[in-house]
N, C-alpha and C positions, 0 to 999 in steps of 0.2 A: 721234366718232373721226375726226379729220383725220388721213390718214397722211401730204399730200406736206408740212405742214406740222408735224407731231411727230415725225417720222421722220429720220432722216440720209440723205443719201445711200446711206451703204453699206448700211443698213437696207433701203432702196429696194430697192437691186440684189437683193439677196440675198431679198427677198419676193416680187420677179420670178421667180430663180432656183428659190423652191420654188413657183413655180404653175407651171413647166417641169415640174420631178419629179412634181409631181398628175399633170400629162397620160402623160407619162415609166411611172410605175410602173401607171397604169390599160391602158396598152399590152400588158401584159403582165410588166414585168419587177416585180414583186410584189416586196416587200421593200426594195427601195427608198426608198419611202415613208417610211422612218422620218426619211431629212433632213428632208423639208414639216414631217413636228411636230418637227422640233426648233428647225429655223430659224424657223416662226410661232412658237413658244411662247417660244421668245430675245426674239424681236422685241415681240409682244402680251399675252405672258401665259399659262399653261396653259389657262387655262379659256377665256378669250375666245378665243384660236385656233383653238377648237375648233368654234365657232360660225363662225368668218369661213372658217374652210376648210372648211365642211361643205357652202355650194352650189355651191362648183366642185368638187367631189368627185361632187355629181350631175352636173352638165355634162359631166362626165372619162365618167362610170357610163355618162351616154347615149350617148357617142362608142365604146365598147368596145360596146358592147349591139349598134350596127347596126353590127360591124365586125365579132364573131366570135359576133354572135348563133348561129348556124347550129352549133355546136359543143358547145352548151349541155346539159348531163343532168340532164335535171328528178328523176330519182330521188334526188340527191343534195341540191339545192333543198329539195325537202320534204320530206328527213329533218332537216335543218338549221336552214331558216328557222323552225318552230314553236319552237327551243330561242335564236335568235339573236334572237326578239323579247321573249322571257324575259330574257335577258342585257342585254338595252336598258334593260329598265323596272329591273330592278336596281342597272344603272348611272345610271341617271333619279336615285332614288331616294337614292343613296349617296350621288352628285356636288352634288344642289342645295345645299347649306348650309354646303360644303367650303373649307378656306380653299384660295388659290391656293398654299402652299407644300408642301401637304398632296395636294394634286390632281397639284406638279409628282413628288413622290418616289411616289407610285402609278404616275404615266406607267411613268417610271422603272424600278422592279420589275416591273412586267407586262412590258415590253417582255427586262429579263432574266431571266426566268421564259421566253420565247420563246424566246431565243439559247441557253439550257440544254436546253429542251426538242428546241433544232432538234438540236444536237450529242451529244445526246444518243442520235436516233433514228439520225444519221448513224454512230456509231462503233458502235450496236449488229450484233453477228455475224447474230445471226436476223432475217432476211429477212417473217417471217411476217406477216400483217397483221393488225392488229386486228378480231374482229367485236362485233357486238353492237351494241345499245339506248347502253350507257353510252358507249361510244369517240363517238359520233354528238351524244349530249345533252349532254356533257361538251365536246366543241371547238364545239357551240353557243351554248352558256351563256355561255364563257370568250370567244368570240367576240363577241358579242352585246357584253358586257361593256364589253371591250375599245374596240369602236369609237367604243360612245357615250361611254365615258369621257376616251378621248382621240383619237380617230381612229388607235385602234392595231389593229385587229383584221386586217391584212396578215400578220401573223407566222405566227397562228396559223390561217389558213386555210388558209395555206399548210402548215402542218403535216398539216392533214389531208388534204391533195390530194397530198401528196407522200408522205405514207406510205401511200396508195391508188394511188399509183403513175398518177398519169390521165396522158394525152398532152399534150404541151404546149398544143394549143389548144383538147381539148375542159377542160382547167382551169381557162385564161384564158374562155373563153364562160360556164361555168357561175358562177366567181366574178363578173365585171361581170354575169351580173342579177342574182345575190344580192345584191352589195353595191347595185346601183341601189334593188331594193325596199326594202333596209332603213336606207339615206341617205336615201331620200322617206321610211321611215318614222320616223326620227330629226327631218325638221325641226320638227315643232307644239311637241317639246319644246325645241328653241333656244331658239326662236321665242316660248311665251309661258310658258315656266315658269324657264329658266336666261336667257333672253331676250340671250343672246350673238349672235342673227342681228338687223340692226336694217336700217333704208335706208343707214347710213352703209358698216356693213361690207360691203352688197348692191353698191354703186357701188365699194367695192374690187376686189370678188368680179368687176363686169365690167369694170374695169381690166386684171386680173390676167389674164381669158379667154384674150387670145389667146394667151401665153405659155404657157399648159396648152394650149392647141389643138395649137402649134408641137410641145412634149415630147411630143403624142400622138403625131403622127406620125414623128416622131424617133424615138421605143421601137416602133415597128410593122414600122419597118423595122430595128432593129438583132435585134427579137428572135428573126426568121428566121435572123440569123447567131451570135449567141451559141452559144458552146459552156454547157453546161448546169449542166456540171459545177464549171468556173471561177466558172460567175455566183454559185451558190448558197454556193460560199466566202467570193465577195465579200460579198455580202449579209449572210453573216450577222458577218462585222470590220464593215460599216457599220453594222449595226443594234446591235453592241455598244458602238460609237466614241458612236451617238446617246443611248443610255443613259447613257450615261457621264456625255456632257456636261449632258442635261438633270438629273442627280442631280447632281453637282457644283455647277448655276451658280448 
């Protein structure tokens, strides 16, 4: 994979553009992220995007880790993570043998299966929170799923931190280590089973760095002023716009 020679310029731009949003959406503003997989997977493919964007997703994981490590609730961690490594190897499992048209309308529907879910909790009257085993195993699994399938599992983590109602930065702290642990625990399958991470996509991957370094800090500091309530509207018109388009194209 030669990208500055199979690629256009605007191609260019615009894969610069979403390793800004890697760094951008690991800052905190979650949801976000659905431009990165749509613009990689316009540009490379559903399935090989998922591999070249999955080590600057660590690099993004480590920069949030020693940023809001301190924030972090490991209770929530280890009710999650056991069901979120569940949901990997399921998705391991589904995705190896998948064509790429097949992989792009899965993206696709999970990510709207997300945007209904989000809107859904938002117009509900009752306040109440879910307890229990299954609410916990259930946004594990489908998380899990999620991430390794397409690098989509932002949605629905969000879902669960927002209907637990956590504070802005102990959710932002606990999600960047979860997701750190379970991007390192995603790569050996890249790597030698879907074999989407290579040296070629690697020398993209630090092309791209600084660009997500840049969006990190740019989302670190806008997401002290975002009003909360605006964002989560936006997020979820962009994550239905990104659905749209990756089903369509």
């Amino acid at each position: 994979m030669d990208f500055f020679s199979d690629h256009s310029l605007l191609e260019w731009a615009l894969v610069f553009f979403s390793a800004f949003i890697v760094g951008f959406s690991k800052a905190g503003l979650r949801g976000v992220d659905v431009m990165n997989v749509t613009i990689m997977a316009l540009v490379f493919g559903s399935k090989a995007s998922t591999g070249l964007v999955l080590p600057l997703l660590c690099m993004a994981d480590v920069l949030a880790v020693i940023y809001y490590n301190r924030h972090a609730q490991w209770k929530h961690f280890k009710i999650l993570m056991p069901w979120m490594i569940a949901g990997v190897l399921i998705g391991w499992y589904v995705g190896r043998d998948i064509d790429d048209t097949l992989f792009k309308r899965i993206m696709a529907v999970i990510i709207l299966a997300a945007v209904g879910l989000l809107f859904w909790w938002e117009r509900r009257k009752s306040q109440k929170m879910p307890q229990g085993l299954w609410f916990g195993s259930t946004m594990g699994l489908v998380t899990g799923f999620t991430t390794m399938i397409g690098n989509l599992a932002g949605a629905f983590s969000n879902v669960y931190f927002l209907i637990l109602k956590f504070p802005k930065n102990e959710f932002i702290g606990t999600v960047s280590w979860m997701f750190l642990f379970i991007n390192l625990f995603k790569l050996p399958f890249h790597i030698f089973s879907w074999e989407t991470i290579s040296i070629d996509t690697l020398k993209i991957d630090l092309a791209l760095a600084p660009a997500m370094i840049i969006g990190f800090f740019v989302g670190v500091r806008i997401v002290k002023k975002i009003n909360n309530d605006t964002y989560r509207k936006l997020i979820l018109g962009l994550t239905l716009l990104g659905a749209l388009v990756i089903f369509f194209r």
